[in-house]
PDB file of N, CA, C and O in Angstrom:
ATOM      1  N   UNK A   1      15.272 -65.590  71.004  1.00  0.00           N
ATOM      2  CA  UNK A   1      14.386 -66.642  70.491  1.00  0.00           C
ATOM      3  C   UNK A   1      14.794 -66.968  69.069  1.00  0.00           C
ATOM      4  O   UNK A   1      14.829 -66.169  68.134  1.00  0.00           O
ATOM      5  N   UNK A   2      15.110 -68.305  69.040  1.00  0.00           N
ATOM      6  CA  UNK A   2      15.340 -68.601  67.920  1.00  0.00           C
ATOM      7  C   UNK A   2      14.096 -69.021  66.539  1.00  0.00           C
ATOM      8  O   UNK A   2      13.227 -69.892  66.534  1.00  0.00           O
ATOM      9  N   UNK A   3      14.421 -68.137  65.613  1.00  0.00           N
ATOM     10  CA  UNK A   3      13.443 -68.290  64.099  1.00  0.00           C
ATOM     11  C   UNK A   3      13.671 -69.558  63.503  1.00  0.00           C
ATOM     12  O   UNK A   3      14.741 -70.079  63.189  1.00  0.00           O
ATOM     13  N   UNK A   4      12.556 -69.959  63.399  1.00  0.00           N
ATOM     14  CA  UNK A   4      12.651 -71.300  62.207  1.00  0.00           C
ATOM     15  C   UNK A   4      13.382 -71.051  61.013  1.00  0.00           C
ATOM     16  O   UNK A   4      13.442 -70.143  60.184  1.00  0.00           O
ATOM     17  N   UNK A   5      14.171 -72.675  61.285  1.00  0.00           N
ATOM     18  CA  UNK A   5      14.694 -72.104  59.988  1.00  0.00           C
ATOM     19  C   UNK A   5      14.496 -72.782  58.570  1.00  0.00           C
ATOM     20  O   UNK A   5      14.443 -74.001  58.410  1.00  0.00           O
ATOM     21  N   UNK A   6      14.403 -71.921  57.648  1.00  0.00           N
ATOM     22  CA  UNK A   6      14.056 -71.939  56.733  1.00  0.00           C
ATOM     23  C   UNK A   6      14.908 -73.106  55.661  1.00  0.00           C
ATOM     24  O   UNK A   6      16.104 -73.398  55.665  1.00  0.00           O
ATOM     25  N   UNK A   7      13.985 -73.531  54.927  1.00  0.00           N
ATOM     26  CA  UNK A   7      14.100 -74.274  53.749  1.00  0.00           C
ATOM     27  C   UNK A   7      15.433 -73.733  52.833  1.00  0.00           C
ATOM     28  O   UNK A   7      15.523 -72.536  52.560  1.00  0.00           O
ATOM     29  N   UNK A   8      16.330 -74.588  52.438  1.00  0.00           N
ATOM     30  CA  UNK A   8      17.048 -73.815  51.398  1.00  0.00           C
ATOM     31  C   UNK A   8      18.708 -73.603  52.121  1.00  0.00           C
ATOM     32  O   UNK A   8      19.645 -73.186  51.440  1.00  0.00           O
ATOM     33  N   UNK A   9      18.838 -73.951  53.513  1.00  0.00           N
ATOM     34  CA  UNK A   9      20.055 -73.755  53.672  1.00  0.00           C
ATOM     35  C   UNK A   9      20.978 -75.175  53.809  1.00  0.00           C
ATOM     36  O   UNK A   9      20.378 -76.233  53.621  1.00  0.00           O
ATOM     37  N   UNK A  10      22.019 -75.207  54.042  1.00  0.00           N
ATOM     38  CA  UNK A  10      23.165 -75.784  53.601  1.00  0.00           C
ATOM     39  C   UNK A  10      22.899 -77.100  54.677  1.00  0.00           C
ATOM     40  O   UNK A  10      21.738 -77.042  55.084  1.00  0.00           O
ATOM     41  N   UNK A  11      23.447 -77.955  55.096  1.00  0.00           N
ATOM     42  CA  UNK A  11      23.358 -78.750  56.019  1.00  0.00           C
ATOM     43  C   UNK A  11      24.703 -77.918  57.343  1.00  0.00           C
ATOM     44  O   UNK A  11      24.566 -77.893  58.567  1.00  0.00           O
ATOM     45  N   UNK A  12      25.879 -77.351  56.530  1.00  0.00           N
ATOM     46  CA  UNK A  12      26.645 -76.852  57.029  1.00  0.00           C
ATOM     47  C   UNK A  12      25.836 -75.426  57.848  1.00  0.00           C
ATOM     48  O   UNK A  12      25.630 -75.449  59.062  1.00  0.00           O
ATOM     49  N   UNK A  13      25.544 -74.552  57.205  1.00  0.00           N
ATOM     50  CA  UNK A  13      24.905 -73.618  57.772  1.00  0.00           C
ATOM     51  C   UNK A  13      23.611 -73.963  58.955  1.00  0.00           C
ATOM     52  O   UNK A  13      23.273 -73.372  59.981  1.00  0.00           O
ATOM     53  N   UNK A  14      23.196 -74.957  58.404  1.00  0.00           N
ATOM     54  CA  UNK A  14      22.368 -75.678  60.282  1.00  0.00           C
ATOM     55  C   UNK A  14      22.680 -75.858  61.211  1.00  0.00           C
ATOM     56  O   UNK A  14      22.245 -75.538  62.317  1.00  0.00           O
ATOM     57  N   UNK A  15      23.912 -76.689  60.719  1.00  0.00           N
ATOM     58  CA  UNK A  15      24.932 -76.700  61.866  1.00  0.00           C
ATOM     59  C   UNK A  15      25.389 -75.795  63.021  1.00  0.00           C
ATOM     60  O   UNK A  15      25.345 -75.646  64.242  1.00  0.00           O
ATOM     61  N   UNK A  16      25.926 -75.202  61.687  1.00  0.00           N
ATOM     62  CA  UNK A  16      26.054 -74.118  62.488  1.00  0.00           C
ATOM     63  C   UNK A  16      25.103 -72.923  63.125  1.00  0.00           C
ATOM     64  O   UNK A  16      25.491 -72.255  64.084  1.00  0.00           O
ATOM     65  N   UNK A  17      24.106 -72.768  62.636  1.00  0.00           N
ATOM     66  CA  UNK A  17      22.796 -72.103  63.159  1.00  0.00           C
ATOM     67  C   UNK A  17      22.603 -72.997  64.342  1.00  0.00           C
ATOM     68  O   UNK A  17      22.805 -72.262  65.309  1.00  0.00           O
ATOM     69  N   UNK A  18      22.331 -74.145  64.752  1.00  0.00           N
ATOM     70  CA  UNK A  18      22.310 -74.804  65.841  1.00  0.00           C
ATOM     71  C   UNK A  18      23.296 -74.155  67.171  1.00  0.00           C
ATOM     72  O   UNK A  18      22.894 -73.789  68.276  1.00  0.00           O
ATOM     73  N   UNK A  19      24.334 -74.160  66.777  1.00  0.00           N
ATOM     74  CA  UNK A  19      25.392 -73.879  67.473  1.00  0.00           C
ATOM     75  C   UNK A  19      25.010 -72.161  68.776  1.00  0.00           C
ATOM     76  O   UNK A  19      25.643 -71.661  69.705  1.00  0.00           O
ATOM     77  N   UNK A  20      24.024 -71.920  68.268  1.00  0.00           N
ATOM     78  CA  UNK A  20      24.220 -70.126  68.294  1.00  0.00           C
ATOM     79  C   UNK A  20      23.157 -70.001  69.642  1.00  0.00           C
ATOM     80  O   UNK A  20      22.004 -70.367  69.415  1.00  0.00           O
ATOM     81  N   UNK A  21      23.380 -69.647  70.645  1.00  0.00           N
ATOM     82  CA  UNK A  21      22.318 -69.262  72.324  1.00  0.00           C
ATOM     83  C   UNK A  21      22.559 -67.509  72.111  1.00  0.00           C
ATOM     84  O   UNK A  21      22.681 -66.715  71.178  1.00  0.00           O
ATOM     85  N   UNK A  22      22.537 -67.496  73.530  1.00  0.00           N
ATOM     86  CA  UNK A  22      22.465 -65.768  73.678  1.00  0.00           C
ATOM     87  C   UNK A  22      23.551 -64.794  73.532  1.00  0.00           C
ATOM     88  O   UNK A  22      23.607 -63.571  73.407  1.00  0.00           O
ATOM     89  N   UNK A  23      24.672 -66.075  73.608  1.00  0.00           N
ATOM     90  CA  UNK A  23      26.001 -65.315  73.606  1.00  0.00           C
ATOM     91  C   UNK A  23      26.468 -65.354  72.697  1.00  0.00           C
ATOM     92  O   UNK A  23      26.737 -66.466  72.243  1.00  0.00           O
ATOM     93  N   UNK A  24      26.917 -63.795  71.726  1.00  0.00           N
ATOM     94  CA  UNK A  24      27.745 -63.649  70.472  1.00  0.00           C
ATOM     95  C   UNK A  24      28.994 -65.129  70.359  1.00  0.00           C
ATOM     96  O   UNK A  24      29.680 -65.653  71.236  1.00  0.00           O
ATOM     97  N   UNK A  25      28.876 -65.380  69.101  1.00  0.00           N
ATOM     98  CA  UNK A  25      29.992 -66.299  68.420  1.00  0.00           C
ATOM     99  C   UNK A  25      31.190 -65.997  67.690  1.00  0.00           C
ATOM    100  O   UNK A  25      31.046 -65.768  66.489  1.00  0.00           O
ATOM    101  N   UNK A  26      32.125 -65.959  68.085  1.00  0.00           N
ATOM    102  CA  UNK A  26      33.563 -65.979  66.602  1.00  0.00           C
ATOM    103  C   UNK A  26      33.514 -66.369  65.798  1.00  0.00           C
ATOM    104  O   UNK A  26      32.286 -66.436  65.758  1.00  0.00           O
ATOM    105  N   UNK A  27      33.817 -66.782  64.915  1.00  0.00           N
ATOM    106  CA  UNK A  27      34.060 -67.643  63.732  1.00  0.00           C
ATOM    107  C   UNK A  27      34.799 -68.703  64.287  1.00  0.00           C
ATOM    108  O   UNK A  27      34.379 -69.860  64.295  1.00  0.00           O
ATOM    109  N   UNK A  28      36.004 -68.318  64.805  1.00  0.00           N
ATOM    110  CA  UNK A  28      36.949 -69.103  65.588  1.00  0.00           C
ATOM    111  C   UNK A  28      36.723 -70.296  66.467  1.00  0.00           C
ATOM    112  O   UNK A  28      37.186 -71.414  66.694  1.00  0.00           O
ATOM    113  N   UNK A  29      35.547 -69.283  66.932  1.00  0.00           N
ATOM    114  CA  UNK A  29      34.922 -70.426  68.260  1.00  0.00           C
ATOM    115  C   UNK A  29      33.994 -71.609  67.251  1.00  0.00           C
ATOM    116  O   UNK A  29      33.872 -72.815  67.465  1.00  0.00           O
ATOM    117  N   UNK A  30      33.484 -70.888  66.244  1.00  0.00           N
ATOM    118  CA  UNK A  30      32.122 -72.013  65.758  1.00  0.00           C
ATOM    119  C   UNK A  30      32.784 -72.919  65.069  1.00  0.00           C
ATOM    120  O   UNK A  30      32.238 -73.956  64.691  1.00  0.00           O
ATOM    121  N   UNK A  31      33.974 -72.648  64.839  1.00  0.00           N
ATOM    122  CA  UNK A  31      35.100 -73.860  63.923  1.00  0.00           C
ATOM    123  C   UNK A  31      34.990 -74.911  65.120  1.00  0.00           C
ATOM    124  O   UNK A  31      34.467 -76.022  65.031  1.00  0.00           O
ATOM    125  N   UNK A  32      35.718 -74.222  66.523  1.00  0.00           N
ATOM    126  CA  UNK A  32      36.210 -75.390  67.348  1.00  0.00           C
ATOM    127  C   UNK A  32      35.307 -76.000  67.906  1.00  0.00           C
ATOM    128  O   UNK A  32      35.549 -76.975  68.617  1.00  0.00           O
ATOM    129  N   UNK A  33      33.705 -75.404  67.630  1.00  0.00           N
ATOM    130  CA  UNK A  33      32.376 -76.455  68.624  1.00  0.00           C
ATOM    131  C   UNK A  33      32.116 -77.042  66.851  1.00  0.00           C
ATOM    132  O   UNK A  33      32.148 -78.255  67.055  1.00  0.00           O
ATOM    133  N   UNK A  34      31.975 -76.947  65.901  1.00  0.00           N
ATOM    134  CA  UNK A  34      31.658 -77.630  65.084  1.00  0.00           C
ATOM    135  C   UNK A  34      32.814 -78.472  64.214  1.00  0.00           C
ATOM    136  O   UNK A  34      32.453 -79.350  63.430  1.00  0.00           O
ATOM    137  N   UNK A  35      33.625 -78.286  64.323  1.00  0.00           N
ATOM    138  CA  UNK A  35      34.668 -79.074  63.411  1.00  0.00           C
ATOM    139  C   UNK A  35      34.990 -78.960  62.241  1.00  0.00           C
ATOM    140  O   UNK A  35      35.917 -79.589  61.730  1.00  0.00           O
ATOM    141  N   UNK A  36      34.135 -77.992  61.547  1.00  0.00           N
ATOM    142  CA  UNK A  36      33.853 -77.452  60.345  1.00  0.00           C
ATOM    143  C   UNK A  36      35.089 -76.642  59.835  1.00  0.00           C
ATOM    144  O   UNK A  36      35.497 -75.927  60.750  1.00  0.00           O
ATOM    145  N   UNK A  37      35.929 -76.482  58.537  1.00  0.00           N
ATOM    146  CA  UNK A  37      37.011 -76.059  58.206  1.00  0.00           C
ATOM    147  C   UNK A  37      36.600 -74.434  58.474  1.00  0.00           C
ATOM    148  O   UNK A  37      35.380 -74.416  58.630  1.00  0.00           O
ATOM    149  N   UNK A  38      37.103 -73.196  58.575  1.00  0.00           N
ATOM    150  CA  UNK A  38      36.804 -71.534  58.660  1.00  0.00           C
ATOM    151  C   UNK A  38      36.201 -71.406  57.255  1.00  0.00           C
ATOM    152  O   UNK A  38      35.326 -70.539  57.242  1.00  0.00           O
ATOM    153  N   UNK A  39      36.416 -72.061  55.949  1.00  0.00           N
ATOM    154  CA  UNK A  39      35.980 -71.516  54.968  1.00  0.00           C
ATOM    155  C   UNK A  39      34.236 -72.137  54.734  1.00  0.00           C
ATOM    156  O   UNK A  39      33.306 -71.550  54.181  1.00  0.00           O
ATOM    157  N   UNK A  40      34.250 -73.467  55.358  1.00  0.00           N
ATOM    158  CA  UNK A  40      32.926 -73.491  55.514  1.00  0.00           C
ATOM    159  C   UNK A  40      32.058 -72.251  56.441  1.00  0.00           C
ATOM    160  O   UNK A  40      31.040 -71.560  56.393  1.00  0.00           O
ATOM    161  N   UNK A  41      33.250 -72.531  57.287  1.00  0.00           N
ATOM    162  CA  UNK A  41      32.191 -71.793  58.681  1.00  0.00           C
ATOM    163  C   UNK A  41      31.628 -70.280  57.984  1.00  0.00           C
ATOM    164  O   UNK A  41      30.427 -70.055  57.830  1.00  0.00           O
ATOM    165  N   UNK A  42      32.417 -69.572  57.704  1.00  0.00           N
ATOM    166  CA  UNK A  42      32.211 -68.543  56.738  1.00  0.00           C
ATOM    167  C   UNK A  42      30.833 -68.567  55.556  1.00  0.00           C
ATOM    168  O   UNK A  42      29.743 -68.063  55.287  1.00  0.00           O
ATOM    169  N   UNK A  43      31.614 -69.332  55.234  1.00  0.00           N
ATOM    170  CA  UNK A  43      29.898 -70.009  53.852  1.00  0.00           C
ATOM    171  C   UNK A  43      29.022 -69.861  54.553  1.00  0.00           C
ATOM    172  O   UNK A  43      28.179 -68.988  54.345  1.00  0.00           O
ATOM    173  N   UNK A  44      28.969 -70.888  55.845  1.00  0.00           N
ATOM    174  CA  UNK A  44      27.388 -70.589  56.750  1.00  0.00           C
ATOM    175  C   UNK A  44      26.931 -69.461  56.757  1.00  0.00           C
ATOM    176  O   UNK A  44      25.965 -68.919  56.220  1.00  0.00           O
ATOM    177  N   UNK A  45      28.074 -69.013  57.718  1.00  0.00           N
ATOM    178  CA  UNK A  45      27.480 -67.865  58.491  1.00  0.00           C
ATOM    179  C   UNK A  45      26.896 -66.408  57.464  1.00  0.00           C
ATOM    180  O   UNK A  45      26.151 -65.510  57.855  1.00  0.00           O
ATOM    181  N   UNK A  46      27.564 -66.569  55.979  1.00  0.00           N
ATOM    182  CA  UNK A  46      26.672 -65.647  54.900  1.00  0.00           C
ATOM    183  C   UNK A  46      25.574 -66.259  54.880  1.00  0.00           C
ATOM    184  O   UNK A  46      24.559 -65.577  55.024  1.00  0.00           O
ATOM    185  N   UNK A  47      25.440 -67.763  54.692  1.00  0.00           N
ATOM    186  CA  UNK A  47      24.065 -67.785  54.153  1.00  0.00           C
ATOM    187  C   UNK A  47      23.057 -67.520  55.464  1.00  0.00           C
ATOM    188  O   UNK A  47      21.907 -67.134  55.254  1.00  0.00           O
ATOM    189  N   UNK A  48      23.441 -67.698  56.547  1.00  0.00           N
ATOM    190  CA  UNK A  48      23.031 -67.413  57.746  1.00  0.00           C
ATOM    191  C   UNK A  48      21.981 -65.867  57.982  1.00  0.00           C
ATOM    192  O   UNK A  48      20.867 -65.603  58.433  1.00  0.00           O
ATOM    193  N   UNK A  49      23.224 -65.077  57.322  1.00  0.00           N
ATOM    194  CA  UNK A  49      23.188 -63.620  57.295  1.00  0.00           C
ATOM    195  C   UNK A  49      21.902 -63.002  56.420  1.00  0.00           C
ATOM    196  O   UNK A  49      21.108 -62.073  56.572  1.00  0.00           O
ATOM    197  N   UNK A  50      22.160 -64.111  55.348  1.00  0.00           N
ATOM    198  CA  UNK A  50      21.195 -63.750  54.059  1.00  0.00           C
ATOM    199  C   UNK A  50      19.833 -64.181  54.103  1.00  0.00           C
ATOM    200  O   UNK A  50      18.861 -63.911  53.399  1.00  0.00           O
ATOM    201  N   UNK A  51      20.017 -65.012  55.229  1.00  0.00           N
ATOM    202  CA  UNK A  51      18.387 -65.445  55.530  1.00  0.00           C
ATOM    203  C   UNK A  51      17.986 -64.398  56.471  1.00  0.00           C
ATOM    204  O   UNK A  51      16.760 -64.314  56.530  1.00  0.00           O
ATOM    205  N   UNK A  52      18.658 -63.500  57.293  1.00  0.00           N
ATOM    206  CA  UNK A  52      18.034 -62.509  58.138  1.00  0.00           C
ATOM    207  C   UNK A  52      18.119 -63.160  59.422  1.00  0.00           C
ATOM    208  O   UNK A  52      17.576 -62.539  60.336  1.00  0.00           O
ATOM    209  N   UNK A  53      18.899 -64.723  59.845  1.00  0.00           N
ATOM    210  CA  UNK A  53      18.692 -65.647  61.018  1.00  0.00           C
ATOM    211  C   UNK A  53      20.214 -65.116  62.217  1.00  0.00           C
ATOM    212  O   UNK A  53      20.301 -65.430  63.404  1.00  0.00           O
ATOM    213  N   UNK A  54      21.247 -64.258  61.406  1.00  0.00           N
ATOM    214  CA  UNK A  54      22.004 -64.054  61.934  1.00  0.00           C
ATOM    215  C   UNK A  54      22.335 -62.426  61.676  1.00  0.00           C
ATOM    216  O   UNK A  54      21.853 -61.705  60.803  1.00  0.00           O
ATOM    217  N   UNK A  55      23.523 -62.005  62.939  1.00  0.00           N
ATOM    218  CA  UNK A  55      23.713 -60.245  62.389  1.00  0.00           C
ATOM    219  C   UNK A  55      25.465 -60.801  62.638  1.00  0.00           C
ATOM    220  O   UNK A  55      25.914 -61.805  63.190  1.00  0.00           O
ATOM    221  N   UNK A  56      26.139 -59.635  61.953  1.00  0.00           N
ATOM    222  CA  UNK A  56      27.585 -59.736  62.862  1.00  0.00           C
ATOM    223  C   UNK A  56      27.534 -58.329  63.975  1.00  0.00           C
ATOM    224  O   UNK A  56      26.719 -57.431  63.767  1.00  0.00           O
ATOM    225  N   UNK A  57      28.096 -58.297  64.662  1.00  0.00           N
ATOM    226  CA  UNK A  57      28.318 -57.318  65.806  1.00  0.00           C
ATOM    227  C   UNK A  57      29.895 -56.990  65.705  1.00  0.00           C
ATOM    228  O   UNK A  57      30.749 -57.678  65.147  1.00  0.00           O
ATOM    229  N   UNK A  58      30.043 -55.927  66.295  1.00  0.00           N
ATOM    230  CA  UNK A  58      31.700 -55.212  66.829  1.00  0.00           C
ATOM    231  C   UNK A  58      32.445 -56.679  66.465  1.00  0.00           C
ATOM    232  O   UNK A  58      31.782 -57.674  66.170  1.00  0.00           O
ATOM    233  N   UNK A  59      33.567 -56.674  66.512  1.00  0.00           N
ATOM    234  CA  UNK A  59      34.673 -57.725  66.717  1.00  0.00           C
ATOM    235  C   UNK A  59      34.291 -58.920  65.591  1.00  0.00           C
ATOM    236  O   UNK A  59      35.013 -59.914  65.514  1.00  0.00           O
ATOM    237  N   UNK A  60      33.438 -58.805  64.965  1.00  0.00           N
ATOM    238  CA  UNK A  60      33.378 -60.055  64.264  1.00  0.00           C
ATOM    239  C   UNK A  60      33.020 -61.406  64.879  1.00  0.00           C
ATOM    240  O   UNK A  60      33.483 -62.544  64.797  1.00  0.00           O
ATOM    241  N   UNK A  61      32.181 -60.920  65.418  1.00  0.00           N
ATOM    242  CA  UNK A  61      31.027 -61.798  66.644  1.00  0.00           C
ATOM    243  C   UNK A  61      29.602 -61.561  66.035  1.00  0.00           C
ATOM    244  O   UNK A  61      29.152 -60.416  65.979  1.00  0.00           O
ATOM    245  N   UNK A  62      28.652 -63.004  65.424  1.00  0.00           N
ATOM    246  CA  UNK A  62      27.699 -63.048  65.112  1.00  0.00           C
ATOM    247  C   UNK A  62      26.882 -62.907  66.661  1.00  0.00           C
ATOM    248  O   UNK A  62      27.282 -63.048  67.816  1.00  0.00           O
ATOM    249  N   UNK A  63      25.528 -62.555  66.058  1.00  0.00           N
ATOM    250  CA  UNK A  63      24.524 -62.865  67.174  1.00  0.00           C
ATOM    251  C   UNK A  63      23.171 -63.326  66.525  1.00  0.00           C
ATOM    252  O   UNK A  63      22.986 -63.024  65.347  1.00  0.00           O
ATOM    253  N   UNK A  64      22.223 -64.026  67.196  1.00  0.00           N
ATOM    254  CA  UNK A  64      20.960 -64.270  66.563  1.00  0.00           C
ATOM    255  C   UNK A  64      20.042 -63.403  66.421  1.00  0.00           C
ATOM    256  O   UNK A  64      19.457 -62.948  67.405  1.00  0.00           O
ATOM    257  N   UNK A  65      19.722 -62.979  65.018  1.00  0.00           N
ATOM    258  CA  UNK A  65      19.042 -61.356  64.510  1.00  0.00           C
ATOM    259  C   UNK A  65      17.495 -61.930  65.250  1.00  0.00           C
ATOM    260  O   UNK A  65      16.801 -62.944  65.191  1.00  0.00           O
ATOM    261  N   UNK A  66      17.469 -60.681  65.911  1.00  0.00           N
ATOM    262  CA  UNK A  66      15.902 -60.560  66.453  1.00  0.00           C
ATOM    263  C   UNK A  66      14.530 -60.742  65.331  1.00  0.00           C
ATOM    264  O   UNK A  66      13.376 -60.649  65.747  1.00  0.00           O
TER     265      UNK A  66
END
């Protein structure tokens, strides 16, 4: 279940928070469904992290933090 998300993040990091269902993400992969350069995607996915909306797992595969 996805958490509201909060005030304060990037338009990039929505994006990419949008992007995210039940199944862990790459980095790799969220470049090629969003179009977004890796160094953005990266940016997101910290601020992602820092809101508590995302975890990383084994392999460097995000998932949506419970």
């Amino acid at each position: 279940v996805k958490k509201e998300i909060k005030t304060g993040l990037d338009p990039n990091a929505r994006a990419v928070y949008n992007l995210f269902g039940d199944e862990p993400l790459h980095p790799d992969e969220i470049c090629a469904e969003s179009g977004l350069p890796l160094s953005k995607v990266i940016s997101a996915l910290m601020q992602l992290e820092m809101a508590d909306l995302i975890k990383q797992t084994d392999g460097k595969n995000y998932i949506l933090n419970d």
